[in-house]
C-alpha atoms as a printed R data frame, in Angstrom:
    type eleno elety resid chain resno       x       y       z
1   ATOM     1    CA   UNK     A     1  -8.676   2.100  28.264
2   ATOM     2    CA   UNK     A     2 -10.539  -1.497  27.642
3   ATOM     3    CA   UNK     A     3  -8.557  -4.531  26.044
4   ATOM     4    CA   UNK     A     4 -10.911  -4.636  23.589
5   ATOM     5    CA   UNK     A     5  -9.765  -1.388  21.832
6   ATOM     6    CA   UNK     A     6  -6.859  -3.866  21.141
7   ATOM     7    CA   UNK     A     7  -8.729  -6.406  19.621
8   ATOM     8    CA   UNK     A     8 -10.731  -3.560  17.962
9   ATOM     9    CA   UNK     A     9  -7.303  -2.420  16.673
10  ATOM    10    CA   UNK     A    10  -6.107  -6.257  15.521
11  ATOM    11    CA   UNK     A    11  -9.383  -6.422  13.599
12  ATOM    12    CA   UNK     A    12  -9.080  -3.440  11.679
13  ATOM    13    CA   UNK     A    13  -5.451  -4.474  10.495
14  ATOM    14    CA   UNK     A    14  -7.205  -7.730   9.624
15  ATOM    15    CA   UNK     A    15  -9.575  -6.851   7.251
16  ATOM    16    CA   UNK     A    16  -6.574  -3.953   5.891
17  ATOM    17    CA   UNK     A    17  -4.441  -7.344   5.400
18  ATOM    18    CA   UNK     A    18  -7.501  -9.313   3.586
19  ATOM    19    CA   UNK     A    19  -8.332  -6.178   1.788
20  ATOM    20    CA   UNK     A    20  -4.443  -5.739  -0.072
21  ATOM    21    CA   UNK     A    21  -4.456  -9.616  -0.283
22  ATOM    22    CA   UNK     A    22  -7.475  -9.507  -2.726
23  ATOM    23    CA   UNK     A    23  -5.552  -6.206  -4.393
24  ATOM    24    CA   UNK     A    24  -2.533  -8.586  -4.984
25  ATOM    25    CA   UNK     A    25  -4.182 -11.626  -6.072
26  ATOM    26    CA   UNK     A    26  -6.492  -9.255  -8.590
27  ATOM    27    CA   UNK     A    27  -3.254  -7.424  -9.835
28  ATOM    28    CA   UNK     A    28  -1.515 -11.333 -10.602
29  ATOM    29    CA   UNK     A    29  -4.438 -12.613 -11.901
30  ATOM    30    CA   UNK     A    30  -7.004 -10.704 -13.662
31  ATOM    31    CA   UNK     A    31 -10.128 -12.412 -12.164
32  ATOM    32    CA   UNK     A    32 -13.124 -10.959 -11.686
33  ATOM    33    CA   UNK     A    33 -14.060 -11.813  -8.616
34  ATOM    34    CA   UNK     A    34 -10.780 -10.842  -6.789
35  ATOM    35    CA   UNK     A    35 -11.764  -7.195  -8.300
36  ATOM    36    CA   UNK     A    36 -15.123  -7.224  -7.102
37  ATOM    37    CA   UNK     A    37 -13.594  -8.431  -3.152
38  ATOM    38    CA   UNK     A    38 -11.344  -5.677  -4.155
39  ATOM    39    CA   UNK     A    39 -13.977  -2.708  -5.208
40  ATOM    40    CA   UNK     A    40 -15.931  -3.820  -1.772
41  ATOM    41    CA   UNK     A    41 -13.075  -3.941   0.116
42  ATOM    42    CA   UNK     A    42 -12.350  -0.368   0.646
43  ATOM    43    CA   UNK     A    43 -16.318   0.117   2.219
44  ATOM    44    CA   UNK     A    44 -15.441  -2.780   4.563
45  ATOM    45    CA   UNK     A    45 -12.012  -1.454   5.503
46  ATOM    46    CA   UNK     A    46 -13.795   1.983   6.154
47  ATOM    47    CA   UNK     A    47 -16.143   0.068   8.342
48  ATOM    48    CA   UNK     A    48 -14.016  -1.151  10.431
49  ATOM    49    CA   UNK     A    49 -12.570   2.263  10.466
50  ATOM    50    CA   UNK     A    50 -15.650   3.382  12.031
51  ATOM    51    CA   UNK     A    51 -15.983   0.677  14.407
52  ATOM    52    CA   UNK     A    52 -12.493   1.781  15.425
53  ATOM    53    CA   UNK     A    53 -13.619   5.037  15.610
54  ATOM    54    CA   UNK     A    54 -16.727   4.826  17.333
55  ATOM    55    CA   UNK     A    55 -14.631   2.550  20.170
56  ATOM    56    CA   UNK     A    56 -11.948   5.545  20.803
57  ATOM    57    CA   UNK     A    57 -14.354   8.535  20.516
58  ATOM    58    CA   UNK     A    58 -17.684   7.124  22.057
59  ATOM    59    CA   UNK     A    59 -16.462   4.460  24.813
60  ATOM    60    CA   UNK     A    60 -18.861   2.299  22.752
61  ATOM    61    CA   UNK     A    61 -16.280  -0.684  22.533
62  ATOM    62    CA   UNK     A    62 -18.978  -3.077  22.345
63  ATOM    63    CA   UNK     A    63 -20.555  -1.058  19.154
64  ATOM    64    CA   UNK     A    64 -17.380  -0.632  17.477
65  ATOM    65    CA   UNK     A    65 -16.280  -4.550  17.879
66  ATOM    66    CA   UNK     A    66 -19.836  -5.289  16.140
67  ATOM    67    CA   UNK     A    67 -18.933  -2.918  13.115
68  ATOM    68    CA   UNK     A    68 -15.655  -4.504  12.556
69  ATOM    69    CA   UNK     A    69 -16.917  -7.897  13.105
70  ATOM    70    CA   UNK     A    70 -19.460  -7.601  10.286
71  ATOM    71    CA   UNK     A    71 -16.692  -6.050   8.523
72  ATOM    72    CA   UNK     A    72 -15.130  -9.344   8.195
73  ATOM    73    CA   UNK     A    73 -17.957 -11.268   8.294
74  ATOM    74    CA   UNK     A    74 -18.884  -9.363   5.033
75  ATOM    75    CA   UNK     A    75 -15.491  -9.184   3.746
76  ATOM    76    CA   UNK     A    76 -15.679 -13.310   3.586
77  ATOM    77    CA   UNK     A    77 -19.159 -13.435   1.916
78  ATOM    78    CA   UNK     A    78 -18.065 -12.390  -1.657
79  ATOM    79    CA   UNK     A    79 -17.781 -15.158  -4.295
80  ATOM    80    CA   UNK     A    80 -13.981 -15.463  -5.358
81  ATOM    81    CA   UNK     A    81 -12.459 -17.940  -7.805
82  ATOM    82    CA   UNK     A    82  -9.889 -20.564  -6.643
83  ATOM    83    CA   UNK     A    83  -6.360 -19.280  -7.524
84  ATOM    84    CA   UNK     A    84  -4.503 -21.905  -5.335
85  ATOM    85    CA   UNK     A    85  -4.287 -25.724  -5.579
86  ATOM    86    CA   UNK     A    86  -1.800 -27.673  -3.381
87  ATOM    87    CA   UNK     A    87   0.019 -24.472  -2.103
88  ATOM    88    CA   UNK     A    88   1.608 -23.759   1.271
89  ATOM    89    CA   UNK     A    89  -0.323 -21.848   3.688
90  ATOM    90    CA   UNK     A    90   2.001 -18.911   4.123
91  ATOM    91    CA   UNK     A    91   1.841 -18.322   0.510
92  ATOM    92    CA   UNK     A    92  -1.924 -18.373   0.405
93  ATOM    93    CA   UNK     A    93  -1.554 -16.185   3.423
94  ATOM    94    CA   UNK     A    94   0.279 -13.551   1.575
95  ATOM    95    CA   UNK     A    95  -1.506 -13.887  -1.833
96  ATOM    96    CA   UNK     A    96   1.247 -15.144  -4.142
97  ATOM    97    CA   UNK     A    97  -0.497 -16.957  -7.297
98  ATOM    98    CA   UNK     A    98   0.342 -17.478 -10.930
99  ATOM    99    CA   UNK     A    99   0.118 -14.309 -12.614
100 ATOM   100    CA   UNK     A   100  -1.670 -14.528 -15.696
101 ATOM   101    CA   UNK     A   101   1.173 -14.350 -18.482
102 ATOM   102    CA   UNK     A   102   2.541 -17.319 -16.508
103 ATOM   103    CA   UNK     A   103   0.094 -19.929 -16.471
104 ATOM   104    CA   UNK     A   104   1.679 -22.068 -18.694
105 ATOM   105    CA   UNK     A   105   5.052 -22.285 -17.293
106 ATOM   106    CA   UNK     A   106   6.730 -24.044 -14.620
107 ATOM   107    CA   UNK     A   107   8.115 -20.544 -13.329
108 ATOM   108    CA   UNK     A   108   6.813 -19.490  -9.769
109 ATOM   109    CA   UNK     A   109   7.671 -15.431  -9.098
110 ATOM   110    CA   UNK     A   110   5.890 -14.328  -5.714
């Protein structure tokens, strides 16, 4: 067993993470294009299922790294609004913005 089916296995938990991040964000907001990253996430996290896959089953960890790496690379091409301005980084991290029906309050609930 190779190192890189951990890596392989730290990607696919990355692009899991990303994938519920643009859920969240979606769910507080309403945007359009966090449901679009959303929609398109599940074929990326499958992809990176299969590169996963394809580095257990096959010995192919070379193969299966690729998959998940255009996983993310694809994952990070769709167009998404900006929900965040001045914000800490482990908020961003986990997704917390505004929810809609607060917008024009002071109150912050993440």
């Amino acid at each position: 067993m190779s190192f890189l089916l951990y890596v392989a296995g730290f990607g696919v938990a990355a692009v899991f993470f990303l994938w519920l991040r643009d859920i969240r964000i979606f769910y507080r907001t309403g945007l359009s294009g966090y449901r679009t990253a959303a929609y398109r996430g599940v074929a990326y996290t499958v992809l990176a299922l299969l590169g996963l896959l394809v580095s257990l089953t096959f010995d192919q960890e070379i193969l299966g790294l690729g998959l998940i790496l255009a996983a993310l690379y694809l994952q990070g091409g769709v167009e998404r609004e900006r929900v965040w301005n001045g914000e800490s980084a482990v908020r961003r991290l986990l997704g917390g913005a505004e929810r809609a029906k607060d917008k024009g309050s002071k109150k912050r609930d993440w």
